[in-house]
C-alpha positions as CSV (number, residue, x, y, z in Angstrom):
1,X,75.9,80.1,87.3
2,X,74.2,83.5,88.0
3,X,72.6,81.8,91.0
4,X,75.4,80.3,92.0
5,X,77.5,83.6,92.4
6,X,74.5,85.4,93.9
7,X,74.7,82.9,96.9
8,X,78.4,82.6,97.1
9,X,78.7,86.9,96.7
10,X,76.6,87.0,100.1
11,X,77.6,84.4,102.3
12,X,81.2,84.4,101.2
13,X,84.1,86.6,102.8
14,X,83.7,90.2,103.2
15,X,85.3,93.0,104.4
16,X,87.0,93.4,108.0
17,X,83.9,93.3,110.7
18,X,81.2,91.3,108.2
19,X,80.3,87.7,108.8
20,X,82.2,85.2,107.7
21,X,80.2,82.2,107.0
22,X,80.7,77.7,106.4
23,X,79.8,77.9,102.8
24,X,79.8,75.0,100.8
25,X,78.2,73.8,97.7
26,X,76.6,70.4,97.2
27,X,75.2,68.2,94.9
28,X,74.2,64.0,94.6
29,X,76.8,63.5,92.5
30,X,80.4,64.9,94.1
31,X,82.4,65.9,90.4
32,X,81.9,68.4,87.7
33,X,78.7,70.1,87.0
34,X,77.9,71.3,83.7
35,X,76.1,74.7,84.0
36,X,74.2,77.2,81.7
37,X,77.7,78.7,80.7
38,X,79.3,75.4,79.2
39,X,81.6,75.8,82.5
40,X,81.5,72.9,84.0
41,X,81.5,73.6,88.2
42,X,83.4,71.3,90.1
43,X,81.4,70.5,93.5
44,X,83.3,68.5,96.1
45,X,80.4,67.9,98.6
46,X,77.8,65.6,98.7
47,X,74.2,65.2,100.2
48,X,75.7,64.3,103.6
49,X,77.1,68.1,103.8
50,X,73.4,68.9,104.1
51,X,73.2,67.5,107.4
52,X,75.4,70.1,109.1
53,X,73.7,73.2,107.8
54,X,72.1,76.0,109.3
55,X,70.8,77.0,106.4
56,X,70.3,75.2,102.8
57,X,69.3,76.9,99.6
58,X,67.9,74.8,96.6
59,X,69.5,76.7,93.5
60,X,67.9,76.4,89.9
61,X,68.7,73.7,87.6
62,X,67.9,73.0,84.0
63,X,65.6,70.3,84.2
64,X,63.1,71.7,87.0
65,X,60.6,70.2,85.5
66,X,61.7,66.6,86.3
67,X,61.7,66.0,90.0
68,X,65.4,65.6,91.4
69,X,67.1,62.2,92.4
70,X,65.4,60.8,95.2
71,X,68.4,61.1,97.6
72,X,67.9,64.7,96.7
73,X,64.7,65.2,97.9
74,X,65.0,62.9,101.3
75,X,67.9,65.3,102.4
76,X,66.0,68.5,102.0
77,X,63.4,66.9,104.0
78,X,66.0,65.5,106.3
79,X,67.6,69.2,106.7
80,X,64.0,70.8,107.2
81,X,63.2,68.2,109.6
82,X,66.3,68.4,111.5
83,X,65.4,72.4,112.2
84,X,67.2,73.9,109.8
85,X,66.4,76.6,107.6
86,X,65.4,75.8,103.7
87,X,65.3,78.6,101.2
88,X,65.2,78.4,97.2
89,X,66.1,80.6,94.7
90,X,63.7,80.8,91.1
91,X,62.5,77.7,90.0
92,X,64.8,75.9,92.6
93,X,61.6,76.3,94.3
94,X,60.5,73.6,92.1
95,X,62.6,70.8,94.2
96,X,61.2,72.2,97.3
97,X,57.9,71.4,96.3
98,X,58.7,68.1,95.3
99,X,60.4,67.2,98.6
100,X,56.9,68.1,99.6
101,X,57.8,71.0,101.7
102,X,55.0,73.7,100.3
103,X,52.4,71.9,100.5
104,X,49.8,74.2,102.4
105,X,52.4,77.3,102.0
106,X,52.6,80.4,99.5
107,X,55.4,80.3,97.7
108,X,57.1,82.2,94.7
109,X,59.5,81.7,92.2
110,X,60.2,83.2,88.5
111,X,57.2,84.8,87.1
112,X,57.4,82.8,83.8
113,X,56.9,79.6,85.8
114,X,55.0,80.5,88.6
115,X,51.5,79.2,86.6
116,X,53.7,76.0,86.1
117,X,54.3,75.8,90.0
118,X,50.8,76.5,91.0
119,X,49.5,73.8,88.6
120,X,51.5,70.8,90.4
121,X,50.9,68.5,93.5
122,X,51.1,69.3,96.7
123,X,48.7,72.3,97.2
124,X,50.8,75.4,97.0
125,X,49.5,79.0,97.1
126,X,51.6,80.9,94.4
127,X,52.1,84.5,94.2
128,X,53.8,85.3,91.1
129,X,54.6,89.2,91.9
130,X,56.7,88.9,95.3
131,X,60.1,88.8,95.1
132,X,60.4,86.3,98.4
133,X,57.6,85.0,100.8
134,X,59.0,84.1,104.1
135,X,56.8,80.9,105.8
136,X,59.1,81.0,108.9
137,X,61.9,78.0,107.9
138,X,60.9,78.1,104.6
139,X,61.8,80.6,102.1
140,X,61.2,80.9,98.8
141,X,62.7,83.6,96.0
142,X,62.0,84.9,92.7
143,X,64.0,84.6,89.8
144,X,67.6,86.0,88.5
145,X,68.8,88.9,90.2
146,X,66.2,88.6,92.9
147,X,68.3,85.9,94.6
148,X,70.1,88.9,96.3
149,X,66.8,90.0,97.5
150,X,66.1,86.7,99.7
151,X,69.5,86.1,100.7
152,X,69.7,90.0,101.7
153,X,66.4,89.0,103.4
154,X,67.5,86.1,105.3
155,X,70.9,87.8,106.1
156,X,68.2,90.7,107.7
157,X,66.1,88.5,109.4
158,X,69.1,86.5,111.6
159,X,71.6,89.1,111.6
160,X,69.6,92.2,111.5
161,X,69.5,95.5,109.1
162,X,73.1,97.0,109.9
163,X,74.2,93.7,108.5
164,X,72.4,93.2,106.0
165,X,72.9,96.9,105.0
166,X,76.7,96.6,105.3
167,X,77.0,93.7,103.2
168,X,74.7,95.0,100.5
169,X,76.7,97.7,100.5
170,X,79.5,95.9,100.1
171,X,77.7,94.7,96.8
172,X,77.4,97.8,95.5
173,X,73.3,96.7,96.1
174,X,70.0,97.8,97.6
175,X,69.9,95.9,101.1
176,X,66.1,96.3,100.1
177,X,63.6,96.6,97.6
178,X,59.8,97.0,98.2
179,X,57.4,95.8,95.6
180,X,57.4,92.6,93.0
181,X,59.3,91.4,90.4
182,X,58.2,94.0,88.4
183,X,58.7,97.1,90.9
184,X,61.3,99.6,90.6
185,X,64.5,100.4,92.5
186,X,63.8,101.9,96.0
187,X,66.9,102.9,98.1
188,X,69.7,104.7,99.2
189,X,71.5,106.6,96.1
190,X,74.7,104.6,95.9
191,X,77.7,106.3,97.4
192,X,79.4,106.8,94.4
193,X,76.2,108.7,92.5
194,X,78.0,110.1,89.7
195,X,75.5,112.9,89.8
196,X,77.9,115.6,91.9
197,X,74.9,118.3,92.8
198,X,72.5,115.5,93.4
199,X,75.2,113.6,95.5
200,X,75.5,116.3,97.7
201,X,71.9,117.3,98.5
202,X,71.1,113.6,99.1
203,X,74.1,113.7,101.5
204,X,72.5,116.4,103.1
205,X,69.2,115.1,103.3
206,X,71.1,111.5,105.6
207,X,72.0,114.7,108.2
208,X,68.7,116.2,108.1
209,X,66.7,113.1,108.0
210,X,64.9,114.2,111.3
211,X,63.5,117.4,109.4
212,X,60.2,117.2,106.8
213,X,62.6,117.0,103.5
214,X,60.0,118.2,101.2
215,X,60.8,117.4,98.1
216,X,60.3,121.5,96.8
217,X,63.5,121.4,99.9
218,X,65.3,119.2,98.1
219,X,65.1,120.4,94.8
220,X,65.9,124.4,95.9
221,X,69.2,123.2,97.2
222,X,69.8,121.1,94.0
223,X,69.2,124.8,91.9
224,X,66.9,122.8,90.0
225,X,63.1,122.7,89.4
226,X,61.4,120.1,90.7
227,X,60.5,118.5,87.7
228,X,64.1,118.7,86.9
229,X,65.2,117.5,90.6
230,X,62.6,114.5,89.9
231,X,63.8,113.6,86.6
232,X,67.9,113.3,88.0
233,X,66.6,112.0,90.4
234,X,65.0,109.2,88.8
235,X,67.6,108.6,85.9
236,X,70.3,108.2,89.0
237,X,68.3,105.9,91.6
238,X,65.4,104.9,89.5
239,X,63.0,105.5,92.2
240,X,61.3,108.7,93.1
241,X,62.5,111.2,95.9
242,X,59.5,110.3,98.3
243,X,60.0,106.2,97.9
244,X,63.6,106.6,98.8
245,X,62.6,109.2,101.6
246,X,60.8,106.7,102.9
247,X,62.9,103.5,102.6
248,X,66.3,105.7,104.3
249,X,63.7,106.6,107.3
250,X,62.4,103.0,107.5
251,X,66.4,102.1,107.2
252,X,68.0,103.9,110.2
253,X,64.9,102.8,112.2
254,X,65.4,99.6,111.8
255,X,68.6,100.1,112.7
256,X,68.2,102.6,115.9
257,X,66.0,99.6,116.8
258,X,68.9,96.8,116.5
259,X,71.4,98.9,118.6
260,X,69.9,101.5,120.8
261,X,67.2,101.2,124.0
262,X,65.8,104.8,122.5
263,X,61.9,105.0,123.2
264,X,60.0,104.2,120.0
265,X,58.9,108.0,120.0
266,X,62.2,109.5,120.3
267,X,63.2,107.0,117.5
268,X,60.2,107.9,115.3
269,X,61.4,111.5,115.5
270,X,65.2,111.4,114.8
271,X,64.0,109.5,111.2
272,X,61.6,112.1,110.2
273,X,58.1,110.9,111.4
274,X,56.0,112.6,113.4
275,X,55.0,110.4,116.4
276,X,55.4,106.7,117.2
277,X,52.1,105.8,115.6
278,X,52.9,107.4,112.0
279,X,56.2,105.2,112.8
280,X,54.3,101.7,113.7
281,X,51.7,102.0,110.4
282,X,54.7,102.5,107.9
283,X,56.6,99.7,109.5
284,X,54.2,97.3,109.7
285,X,53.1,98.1,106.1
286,X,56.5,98.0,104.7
287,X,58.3,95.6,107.0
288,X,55.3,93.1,108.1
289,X,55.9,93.7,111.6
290,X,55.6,96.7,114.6
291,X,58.8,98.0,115.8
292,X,58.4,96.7,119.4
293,X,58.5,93.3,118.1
294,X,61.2,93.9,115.4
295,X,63.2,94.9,118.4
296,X,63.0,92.1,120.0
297,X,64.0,90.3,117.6
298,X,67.5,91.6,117.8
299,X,68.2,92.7,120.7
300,X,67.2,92.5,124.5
301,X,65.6,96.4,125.1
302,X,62.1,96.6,126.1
């Protein structure tokens, strides 16, 4: 059920300006579904709504371990083969490889089954830290709570960061994490940080994001030491000062990128860093690609 909401939270209705988005849910059977709750979930669409999709998300299911009805599998295949994009949440993963859509691909899914995953046919390289590994139309995510990581991700990817950002936020959730399954929290301080002081000096620090922001800065305007500023900091973000630094600059670049034709060095600048370069090495390492070609990815600038 948890996976179920997490899929249903992001590409269900939002707020006024958000995309709206076909959602349906589907199984072989058309009837009630007995989940992990004792609730059973009444699912009105077959297999055949599979054929429509844009996009089609395997979800977990109590007996992963079995491969699903053969219908099952030929419309994943079907939907992959037809172009469209196939993602899975945890050990959903599990039906993806036995439609025999991994094989040759890294993959992830929960950590406590990931050995399980790597030890079945096809050949499928398994990486049991990453919270998603995006193979181009096939996705995969880790387990629980990191479903909002790979849909988040695959809202980013089509839709771009503002999006992305502005229905996470509509969560009440990161629009990003960086690390594995086992890395800490790194973003924005949520708008309503109960943490008054801190509230305001992180406020402060959005407006001044063009400026150094040492953390010594930060912490002389909180009236705190910075051992003090760190540890508020981290019971009310549960990152450090310096990761979310870095993840708000890498943030309003991404999207400066999506919806301005600024220079990459003027860009670089208004989010803190000093020159294009310094800009291109932390976006490749954090976001897999430069920010010429995340640009054109979104939009039609040079």
């Amino acid at each position: 059920m948890l996976a179920v909401g997490i899929v249903a939270e992001v590409f269900g209705p939002h707020g006024e300006g958000l995309p709206g988005f076909d959602f349906a849910l589907c199984t072989d059977r058309p009837g009630p579904v007995p989940t992990d709750l004792g609730v059973p979930l009444m699912v009105g669409h077959g297999l055949d709504r599979l054929a429509a999709a844009d996009l089609v998300i395997a979800l977990p299911w109590a007996g992963f371990r079995t491969p699903p009805a053969p219908a099952v599998l030929d419309a994943l295949s079907a939907a992959h083969g037809s172009g469209s994009l196939v993602a899975a949440h945890c050990v959903g993963t599990f039906a993806l490889a036995a439609a025999g859509l991994l094989d040759g691909r890294r993959a992830t899914t929960h950590w406590r089954f990931a050995d399980l995953l790597a030890h079945r046919p096809p050949d499928i390289d398994v990486d049991p830290d990453a919270l998603y590994i995006d193979e181009g139309r096939i996705t995969t995510g880790a387990g629980a709570a990191a479903g909002f990581d790979l849909c988040l991700h695959l809202l980013r990817r089509e839709y771009g960061a503002s999006m992305a950002n502005a229905v996470a936020r509509d969560m009440v959730l990161p629009s990003h994490r960086d690390g594995g399954q086992a890395q800490y929290l790194t973003s924005p301080v949520p708008e309503d940080c109960r943490d008054e002081r801190l509230a305001e000096v992180l406020a402060w620090a959005r407006e001044h994001l063009h400026e150094p922001l040492p953390v010594a800065e930060l912490a002389r305007r909180a009236m705190m030491s910075k051992r003090s500023f760190a540890r508020r900091f981290a019971a009310a973000t549960g990152t450090t000062p310096h990761a979310w630094l870095r993840n708000l600059r890498l943030s309003s670049a991404e999207e400066l990128l999506e919806t301005t034709d600024l220079p990459i060095e003027e860009i670089a600048h208004r989010v803190g860093y000093g020159s294009a370069a310094v800009l291109r090495e932390q976006f490749v390492r954090r976001r897999g690609v430069p920010p010429r070609s995340y640009r054109r990815s979104f939009t039609n600038a040079p």
